[in-house]
C-alpha positions as CSV (number, residue, x, y, z in Angstrom):
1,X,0.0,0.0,0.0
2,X,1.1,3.3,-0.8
3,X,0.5,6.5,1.0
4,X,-2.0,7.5,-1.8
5,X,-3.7,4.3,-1.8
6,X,-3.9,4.8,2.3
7,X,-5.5,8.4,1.1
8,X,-7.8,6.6,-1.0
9,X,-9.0,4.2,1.8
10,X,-9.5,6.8,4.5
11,X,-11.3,9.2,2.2
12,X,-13.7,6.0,1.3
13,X,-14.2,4.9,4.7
14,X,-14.6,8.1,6.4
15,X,-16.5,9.7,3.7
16,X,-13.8,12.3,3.1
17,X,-12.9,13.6,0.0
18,X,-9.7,13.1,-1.1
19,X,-7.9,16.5,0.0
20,X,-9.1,16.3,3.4
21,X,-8.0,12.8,3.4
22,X,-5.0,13.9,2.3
23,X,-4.5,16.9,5.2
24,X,-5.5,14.3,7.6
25,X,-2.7,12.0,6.3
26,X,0.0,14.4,6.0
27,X,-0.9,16.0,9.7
28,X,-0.4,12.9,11.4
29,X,3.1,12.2,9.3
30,X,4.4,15.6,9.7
31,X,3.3,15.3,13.9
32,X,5.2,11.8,14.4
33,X,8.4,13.0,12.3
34,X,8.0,16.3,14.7
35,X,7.7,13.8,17.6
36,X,10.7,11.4,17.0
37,X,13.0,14.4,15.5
38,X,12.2,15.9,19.5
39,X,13.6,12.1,20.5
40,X,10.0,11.1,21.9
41,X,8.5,7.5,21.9
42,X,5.3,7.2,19.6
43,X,3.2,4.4,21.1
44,X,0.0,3.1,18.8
45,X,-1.6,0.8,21.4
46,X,-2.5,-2.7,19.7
47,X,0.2,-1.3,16.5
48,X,3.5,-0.8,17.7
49,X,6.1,1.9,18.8
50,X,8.2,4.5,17.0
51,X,11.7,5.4,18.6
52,X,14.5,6.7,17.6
53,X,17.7,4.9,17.7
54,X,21.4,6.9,18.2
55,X,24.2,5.3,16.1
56,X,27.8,5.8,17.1
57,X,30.7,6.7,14.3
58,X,32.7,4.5,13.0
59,X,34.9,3.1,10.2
60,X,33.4,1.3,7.3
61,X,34.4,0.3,3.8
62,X,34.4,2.1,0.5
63,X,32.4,-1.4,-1.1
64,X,33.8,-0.3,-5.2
65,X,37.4,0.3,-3.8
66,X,37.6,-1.5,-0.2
67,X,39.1,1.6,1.2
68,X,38.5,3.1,4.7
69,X,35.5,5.7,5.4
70,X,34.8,7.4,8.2
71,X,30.6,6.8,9.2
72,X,29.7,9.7,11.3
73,X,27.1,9.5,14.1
74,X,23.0,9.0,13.3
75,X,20.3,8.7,14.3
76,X,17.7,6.2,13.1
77,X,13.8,5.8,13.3
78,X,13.3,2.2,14.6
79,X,9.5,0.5,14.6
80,X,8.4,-2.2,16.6
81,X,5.4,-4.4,16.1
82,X,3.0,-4.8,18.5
83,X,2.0,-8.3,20.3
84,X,-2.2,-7.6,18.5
85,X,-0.4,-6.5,15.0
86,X,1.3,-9.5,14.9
87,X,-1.5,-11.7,15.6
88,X,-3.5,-10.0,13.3
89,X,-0.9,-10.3,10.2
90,X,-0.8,-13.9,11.1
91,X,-4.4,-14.6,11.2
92,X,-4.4,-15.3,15.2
């Protein structure tokens, strides 16, 4: 699923037209970016949580030439599923 095809399914089921759909979509992307780049936790009960994961430097490999590269620190969004998620994925 896309993010337009996600449009597409909320505007259906909430009876939404498309643009408002689409504000609605955007709004709650834009608030959990805002969220996680403020290094808060985003818990969806019965979905799973957002967090954001710090990475230390370090040296890696130029793959094309094998040659040293210096990684510098990051930081990561990291999801994990929730226990009703997975049970729903797998038909539980």
């Amino acid at each position: 699923m896309t993010k337009s095809d996600l449009i597409e399914a909320i505007a259906q089921n909430a009876g939404l037209t498309k643009d408002k759909a689409s504000i609605v979509v955007n709004e709650i992307f834009d608030q959990m970016v805002e969220a996680m780049k403020n290094g808060e936790r985003i818990e969806i009960r019965n979905f799973g949580n957002f967090t954001v994961r710090n990475y230390e430097a370090y040296t890696g490999r130029n793959p094309k030439t094998g040659e040293p590269v210096q990684v510098g620190s990051k930081r990561m969004p990291f999801f994990k599923v929730g226990l009703e998620l997975k049970r729903r994925v797998n038909g539980e």
